[in-house]
Kinemage of the C-alpha trace (Angstrom):
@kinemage 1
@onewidth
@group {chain A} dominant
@subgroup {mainchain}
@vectorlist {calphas} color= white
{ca unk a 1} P 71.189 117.789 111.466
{ca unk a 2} L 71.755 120.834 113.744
{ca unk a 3} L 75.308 122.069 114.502
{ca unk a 4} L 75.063 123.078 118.183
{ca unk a 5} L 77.833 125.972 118.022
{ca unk a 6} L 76.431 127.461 114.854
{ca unk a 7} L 73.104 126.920 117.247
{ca unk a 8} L 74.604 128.829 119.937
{ca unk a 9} L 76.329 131.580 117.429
{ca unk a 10} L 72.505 132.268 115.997
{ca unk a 11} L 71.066 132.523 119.685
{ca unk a 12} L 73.837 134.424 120.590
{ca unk a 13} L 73.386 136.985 117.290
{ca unk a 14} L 69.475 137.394 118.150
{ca unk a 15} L 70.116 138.595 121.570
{ca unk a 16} L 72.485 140.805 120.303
{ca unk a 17} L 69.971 142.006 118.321
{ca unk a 18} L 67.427 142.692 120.737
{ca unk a 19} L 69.701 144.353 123.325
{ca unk a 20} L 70.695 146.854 120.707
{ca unk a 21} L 67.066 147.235 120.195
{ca unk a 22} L 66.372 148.677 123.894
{ca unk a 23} L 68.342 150.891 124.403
{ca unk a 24} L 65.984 154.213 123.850
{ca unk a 25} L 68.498 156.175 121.615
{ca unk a 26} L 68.537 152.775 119.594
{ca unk a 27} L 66.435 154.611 116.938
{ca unk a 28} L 65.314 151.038 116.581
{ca unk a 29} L 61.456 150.781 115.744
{ca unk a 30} L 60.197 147.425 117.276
{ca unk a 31} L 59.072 146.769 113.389
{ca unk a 32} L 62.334 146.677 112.193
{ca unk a 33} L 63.893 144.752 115.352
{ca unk a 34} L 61.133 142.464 114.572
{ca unk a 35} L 62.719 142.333 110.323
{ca unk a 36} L 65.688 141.970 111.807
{ca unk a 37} L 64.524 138.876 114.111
{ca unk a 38} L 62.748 137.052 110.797
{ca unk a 39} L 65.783 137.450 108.509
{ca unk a 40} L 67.882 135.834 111.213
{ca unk a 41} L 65.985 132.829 111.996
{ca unk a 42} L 64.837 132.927 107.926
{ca unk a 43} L 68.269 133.171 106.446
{ca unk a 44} L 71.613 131.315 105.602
{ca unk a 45} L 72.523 131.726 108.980
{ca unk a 46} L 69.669 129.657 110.824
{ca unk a 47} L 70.146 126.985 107.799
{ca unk a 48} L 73.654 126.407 108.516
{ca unk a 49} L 72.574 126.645 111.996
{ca unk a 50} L 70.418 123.972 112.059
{ca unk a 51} L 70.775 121.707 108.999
{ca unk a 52} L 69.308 121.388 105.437
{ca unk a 53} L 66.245 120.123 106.983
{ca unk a 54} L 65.269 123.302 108.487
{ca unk a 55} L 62.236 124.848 106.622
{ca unk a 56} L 62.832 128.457 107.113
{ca unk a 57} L 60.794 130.494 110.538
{ca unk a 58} L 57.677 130.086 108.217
{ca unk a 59} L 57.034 127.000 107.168
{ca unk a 60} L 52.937 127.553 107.414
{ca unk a 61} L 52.854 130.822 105.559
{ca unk a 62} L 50.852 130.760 102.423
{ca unk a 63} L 51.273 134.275 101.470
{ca unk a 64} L 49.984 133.017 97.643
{ca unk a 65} L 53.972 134.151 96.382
{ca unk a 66} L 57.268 132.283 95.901
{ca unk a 67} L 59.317 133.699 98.704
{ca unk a 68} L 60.191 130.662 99.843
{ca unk a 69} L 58.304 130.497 103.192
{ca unk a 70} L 58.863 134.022 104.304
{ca unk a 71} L 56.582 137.195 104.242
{ca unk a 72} L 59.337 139.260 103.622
{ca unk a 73} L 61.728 137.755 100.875
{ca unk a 74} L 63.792 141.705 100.980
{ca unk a 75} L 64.893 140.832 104.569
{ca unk a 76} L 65.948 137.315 104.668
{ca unk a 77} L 69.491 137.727 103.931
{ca unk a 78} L 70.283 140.387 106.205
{ca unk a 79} L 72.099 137.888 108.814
């Protein structure tokens, strides 16, 4: 079951993200914001966040590997 603070926290932590992201001097490419975005809402973080239910952002992806739902397995735990 989802834990509406840790909800809130991992809402709060993605818009954090982004705004970081616009600033032009961010050095930011909107590639990396985008890693950044996935490994958030893919990792540890967005599981706590919303219970062992959750399936990861990609539940869909058949990539043909064992990355366990993600395209980018490197990234996940960057949270």
């Amino acid at each position: 079951m989802a834990d509406k603070e840790k909800m809130k926290q991992l809402i709060w932590d993605c818009q954090k993200d982004i705004a970081a992201y616009l600033p032009p001097e961010s050095d930011i490419s909107e590639h990396e914001l985008l890693q950044i975005l996935i490994a958030r809402l893919d990792g540890s973080q967005a599981k706590e966040a919303l219970g062992d239910d959750w399936p990861g952002w990609w539940p869909d992806y058949d990539g043909g590997d064992d990355n366990g739902g993600s395209p980018a397995p490197h990234d996940r735990e960057m949270a």
